[in-house]
N, C-alpha and C positions, 0 to 999 in steps of 0.2 A: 530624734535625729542622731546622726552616726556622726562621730569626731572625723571618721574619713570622707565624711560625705561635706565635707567645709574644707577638703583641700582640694586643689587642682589636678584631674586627672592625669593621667601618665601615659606620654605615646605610647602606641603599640611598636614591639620592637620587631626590627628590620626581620625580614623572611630572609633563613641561613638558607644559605647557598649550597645545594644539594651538589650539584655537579663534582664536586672532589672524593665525593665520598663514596668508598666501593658499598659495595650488599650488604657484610658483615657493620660496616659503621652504621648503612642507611637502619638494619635493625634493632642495632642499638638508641640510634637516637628513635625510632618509634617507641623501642619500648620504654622508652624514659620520657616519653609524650602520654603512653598510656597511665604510665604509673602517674604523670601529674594528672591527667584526668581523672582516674580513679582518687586523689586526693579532693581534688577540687567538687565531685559528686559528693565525698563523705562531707566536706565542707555544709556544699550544699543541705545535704538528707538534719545534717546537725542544726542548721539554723530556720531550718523547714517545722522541724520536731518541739523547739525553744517557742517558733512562734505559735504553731498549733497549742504548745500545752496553755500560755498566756492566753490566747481565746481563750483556751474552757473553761479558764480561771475567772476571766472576767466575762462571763457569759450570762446572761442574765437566767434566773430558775423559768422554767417555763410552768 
């Protein structure tokens, strides 16, 4: 079990309010959307990769 998985979740934070912001902003906040996703994927692929290796490790011989 994960230390974070014994604390209390955390709201989801409020949806920004698009409306103010011209094209040039709207693109910048996308792309600093994308680059957290691409963060958040490599996240992902890294703890994908940790678990997979521990299977093989404790895999029984066949």
């Amino acid at each position: 079990m994960d230390i974070d998985d014994l604390e209390p979740r955390k709201a989801k934070p409020a949806l920004k309010d698009l409306t103010a912001l011209g094209v040039a902003e709207l693109k910048d906040y996308i792309a600093g959307l994308e680059a957290e996703i691409a963060r958040a994927r490599a996240a992902i692929a890294g703890k994908e990769a940790q678990k997979n290796a521990a299977e093989a490790f404790f895999r029984k011989p066949s």
